[in-house]
SEDREN-448666 format. One record per residue (C-alpha): residue in one letter; x, y, z. Coordinates in steps of 0.1 Angstrom, whole numbers, plus 2048, in hexadecimal, padded with zeros to 3 digits. Example, Ala and Ser with C-alpha at 12.3 -4.5 7.8 and 13.67 -1.06 7.14 Angstrom:
<type: A&east: 87B&north: 7D3&up: 84E>
<type: S&east: 889&north: 7F5&up: 847>
END
This chain:
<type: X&east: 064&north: 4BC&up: D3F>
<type: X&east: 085&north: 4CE&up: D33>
<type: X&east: 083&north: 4DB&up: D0E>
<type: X&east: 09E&north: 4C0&up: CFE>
<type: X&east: 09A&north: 4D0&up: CDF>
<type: X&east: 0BF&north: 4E7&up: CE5>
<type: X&east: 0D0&north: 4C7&up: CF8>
<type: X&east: 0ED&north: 4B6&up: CEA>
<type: X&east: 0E1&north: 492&up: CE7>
<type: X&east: 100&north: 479&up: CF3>
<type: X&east: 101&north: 450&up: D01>
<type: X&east: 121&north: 445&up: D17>
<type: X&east: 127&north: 42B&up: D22>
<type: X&east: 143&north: 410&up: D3A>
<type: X&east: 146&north: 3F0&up: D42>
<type: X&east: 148&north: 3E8&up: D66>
<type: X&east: 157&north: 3C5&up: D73>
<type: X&east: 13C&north: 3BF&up: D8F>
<type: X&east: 119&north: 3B2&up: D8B>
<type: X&east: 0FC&north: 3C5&up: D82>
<type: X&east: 0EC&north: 3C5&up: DA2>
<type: X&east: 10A&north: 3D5&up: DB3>
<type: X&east: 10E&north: 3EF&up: D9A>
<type: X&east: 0EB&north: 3F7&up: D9A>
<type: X&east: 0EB&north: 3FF&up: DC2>
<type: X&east: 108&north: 411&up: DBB>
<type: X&east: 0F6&north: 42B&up: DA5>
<type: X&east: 0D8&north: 42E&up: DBB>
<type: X&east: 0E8&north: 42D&up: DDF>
<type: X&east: 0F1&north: 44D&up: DEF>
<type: X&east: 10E&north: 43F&up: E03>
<type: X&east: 120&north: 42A&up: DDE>
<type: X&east: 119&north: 44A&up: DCB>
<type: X&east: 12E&north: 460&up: DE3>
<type: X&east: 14B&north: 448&up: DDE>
<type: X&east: 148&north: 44F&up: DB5>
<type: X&east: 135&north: 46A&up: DAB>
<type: X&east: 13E&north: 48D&up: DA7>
<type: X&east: 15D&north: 499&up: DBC>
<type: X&east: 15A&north: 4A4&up: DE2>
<type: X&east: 14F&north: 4C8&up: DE9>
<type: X&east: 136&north: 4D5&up: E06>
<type: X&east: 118&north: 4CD&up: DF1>
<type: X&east: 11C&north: 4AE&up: DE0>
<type: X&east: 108&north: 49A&up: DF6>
<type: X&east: 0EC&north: 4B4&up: DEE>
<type: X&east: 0F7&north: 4AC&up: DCB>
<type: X&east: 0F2&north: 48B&up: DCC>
<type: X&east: 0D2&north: 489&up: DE0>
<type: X&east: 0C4&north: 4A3&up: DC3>
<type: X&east: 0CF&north: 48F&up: DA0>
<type: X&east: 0C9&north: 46C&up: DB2>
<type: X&east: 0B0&north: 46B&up: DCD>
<type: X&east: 099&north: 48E&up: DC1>
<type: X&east: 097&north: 48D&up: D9C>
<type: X&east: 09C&north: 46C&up: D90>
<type: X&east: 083&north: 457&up: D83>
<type: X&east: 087&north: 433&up: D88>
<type: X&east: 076&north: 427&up: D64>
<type: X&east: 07C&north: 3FF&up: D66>
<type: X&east: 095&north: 3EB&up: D76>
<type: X&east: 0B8&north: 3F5&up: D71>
<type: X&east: 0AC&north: 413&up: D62>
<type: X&east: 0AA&north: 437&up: D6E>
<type: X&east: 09D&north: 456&up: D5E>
<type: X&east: 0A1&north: 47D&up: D5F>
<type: X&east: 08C&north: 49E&up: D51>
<type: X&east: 0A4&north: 4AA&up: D37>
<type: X&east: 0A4&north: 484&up: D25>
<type: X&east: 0BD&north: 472&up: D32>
<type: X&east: 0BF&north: 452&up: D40>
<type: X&east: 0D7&north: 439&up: D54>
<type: X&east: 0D6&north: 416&up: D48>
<type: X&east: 0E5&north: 3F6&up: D5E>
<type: X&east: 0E8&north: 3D3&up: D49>
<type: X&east: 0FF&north: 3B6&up: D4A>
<type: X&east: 0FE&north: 397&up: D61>
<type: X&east: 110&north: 391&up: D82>
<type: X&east: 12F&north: 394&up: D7A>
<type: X&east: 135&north: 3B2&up: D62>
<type: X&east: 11A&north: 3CB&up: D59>
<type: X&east: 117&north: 3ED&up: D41>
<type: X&east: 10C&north: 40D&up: D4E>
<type: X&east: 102&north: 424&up: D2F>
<type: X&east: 0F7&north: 447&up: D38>
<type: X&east: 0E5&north: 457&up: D15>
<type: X&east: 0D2&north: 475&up: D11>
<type: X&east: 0B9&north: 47B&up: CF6>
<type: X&east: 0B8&north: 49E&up: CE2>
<type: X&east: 0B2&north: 4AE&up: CC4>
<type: X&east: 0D4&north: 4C8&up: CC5>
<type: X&east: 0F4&north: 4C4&up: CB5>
<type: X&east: 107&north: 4A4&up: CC0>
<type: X&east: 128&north: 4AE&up: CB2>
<type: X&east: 146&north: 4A2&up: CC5>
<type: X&east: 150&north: 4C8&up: CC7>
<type: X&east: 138&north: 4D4&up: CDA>
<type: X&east: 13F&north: 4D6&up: CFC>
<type: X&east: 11E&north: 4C8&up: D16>
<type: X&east: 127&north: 4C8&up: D3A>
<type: X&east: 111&north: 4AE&up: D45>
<type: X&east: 121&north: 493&up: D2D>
<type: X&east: 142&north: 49A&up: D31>
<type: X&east: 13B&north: 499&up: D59>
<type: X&east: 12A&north: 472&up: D52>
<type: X&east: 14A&north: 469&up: D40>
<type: X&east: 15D&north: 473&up: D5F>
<type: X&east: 144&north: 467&up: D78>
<type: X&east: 143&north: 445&up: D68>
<type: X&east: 16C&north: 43E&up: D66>
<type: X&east: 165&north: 445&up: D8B>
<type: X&east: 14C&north: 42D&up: D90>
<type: X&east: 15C&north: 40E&up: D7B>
<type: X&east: 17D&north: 418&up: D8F>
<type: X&east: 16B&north: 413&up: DAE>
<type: X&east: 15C&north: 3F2&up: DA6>
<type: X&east: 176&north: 3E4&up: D93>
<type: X&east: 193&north: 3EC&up: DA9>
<type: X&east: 17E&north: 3ED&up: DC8>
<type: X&east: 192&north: 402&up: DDE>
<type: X&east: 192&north: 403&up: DFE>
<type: X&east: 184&north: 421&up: E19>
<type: X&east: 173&north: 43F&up: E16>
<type: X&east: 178&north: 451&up: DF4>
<type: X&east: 18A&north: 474&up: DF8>
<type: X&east: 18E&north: 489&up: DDE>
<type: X&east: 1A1&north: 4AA&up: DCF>
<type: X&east: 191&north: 4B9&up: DB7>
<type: X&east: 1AC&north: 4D2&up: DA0>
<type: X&east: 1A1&north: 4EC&up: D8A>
<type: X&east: 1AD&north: 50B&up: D76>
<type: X&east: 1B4&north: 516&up: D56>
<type: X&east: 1CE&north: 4FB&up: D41>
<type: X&east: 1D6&north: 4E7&up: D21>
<type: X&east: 1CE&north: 4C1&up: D21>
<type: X&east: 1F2&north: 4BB&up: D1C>
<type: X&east: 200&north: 4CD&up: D40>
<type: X&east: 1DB&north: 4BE&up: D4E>
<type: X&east: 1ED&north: 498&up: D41>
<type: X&east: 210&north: 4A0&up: D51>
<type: X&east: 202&north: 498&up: D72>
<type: X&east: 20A&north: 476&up: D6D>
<type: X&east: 220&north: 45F&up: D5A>
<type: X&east: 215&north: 450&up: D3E>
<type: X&east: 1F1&north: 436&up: D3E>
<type: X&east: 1D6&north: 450&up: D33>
<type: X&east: 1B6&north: 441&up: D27>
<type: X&east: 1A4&north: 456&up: D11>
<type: X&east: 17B&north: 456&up: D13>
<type: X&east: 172&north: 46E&up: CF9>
<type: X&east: 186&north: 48B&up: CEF>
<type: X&east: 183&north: 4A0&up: D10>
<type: X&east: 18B&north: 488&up: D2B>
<type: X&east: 1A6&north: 46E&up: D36>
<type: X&east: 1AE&north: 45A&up: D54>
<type: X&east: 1C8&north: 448&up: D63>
<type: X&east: 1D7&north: 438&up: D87>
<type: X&east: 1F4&north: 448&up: D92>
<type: X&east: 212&north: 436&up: DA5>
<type: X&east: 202&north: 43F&up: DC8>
<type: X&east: 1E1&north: 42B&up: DBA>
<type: X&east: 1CD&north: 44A&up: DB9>
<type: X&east: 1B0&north: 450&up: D9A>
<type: X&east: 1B6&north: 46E&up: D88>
<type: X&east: 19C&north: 47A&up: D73>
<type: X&east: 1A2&north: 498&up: D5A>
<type: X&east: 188&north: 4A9&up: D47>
<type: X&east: 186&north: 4C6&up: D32>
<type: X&east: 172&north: 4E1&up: D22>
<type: X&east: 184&north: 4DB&up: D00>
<type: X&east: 194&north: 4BB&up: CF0>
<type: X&east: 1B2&north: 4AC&up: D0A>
<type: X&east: 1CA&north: 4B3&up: CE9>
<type: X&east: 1C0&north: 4D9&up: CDE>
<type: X&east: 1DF&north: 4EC&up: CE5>
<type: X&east: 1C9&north: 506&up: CF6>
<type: X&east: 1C5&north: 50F&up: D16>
<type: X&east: 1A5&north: 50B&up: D26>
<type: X&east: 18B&north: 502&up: D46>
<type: X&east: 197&north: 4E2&up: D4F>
<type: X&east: 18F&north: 4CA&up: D6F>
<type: X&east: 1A4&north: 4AF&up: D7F>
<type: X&east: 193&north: 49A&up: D96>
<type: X&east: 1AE&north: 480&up: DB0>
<type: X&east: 19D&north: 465&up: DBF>
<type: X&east: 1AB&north: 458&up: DE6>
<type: X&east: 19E&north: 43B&up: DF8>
<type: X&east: 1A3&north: 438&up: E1B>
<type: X&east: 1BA&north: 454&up: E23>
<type: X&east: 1C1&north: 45F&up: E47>
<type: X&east: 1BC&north: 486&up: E4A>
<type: X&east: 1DC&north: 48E&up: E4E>
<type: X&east: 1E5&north: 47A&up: E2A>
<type: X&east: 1CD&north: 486&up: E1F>
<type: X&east: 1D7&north: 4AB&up: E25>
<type: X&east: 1FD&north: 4A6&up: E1C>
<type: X&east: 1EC&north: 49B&up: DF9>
<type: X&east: 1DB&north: 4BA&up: DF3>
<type: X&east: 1F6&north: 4CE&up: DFA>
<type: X&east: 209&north: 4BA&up: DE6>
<type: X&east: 1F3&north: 4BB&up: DC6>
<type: X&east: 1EA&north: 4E2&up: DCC>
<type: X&east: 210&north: 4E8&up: DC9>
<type: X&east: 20E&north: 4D0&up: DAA>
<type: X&east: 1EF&north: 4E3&up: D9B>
<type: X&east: 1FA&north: 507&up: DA4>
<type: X&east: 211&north: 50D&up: D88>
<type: X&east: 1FF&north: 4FA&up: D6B>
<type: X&east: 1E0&north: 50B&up: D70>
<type: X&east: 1D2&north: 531&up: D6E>
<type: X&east: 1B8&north: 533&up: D87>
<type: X&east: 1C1&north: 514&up: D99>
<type: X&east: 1AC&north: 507&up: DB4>
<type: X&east: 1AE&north: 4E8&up: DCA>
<type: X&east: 18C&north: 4DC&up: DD7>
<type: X&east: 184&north: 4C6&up: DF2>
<type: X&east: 165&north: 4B8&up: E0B>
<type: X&east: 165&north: 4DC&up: E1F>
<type: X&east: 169&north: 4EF&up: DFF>
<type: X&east: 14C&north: 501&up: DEB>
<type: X&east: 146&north: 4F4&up: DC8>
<type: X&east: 160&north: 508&up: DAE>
<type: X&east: 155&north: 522&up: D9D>
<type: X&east: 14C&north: 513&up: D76>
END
């Protein structure tokens, strides 16, 4: 059992316009949780295998469990449902301090009600941006319709209909620059779209950005 005693305890939460049955086989099935979880890299179906498949616990219907004390919760009825992912612990739950692995669940679960509330068609795709920038440069990557969930990460739909996902280490609106990560979401792009986009977005990134790196499905995972 992990020692929680240090963890930062946190509970987030969306609501998702598709039934709970469908949302729960979309947390616990390999093939939905590539289209939503995480961004592509050469390990992320090793990823996913390892959170979902290896270490989970399944603790009651709709419910799922993990060694540090958290938990994925699925309720609702068949046509909208809540997915609340909490952790328990016994460290400082300030909004200031920064934890990894809730600010990833806030990003990971835009991505998941965007999948099942838009429903998009084809296989998702994604480029995954990082480097060193403020939230305000991060925000100028598209026009206007930010959605804030907490203080460190914000969404929107660009005009080509692509999720993008910020996240940062520190709040969106500290006027610092700092470790930040952008994740776009495709859906049934051709290779060759699909390769005039990241060129595209790497020329977009390059000068916002120390450090800036453009991930994709070949790629190794960044360096954090």
């Amino acid at each position: 059992m992990t020692d929680q005693r240090g963890l930062k305890p946190y509970d987030v939460d969306v609501t998702v316009d598709a039934g709970r049955d469908e949302v729960w086989e979309a947390v616990t099935q390999p093939a939905v949780l590539h289209q939503w979880f995480g961004w592509d890299y050469d390990g992320l179906d090793a990823e996913i295998k390892q959170i979902f498949v290896d270490e989970a616990s399944l603790l009651a219907p709709e419910r799922m469990g993990w060694a540090d004390g958290s938990y994925l919760d699925v309720s609702g009825d068949d046509d909208r449902a809540r997915v609340r992912v909490s952790r328990e612990g016994a460290g400082p739950s300030s909004p200031e301090r920064y934890d990894a692995i809730e600010e990833g669940w806030r990003a990971f679960l835009l991505q998941l009600r965007y999948l099942l509330s838009a429903r998009p068609t084809g296989r998702r795709r994604t480029l995954y941006l990082t480097g060193e920038t403020t939230g305000w440069q991060a925000l100028s990557l598209a026009e206007g319709g930010w959605e804030r969930f907490g203080p460190r990460v914000a969404s929107t739909v660009n005009a080509d209909g692509h999720l993008i996902v910020v996240a940062g280490r520190v709040p969106l609106d500290d006027p610092d620059a700092a470790r930040t990560e952008v994740t776009v979401s495709t859906f049934g792009l051709d290779d060759a779209a699909f390769e005039g986009l990241r060129e595209e977005w790497t020329k977009r990134w390059a000068p916002l950005a120390a450090t800036a790196e453009v991930t994709t499905a070949t790629d190794p995972s960044p360096d954090n």
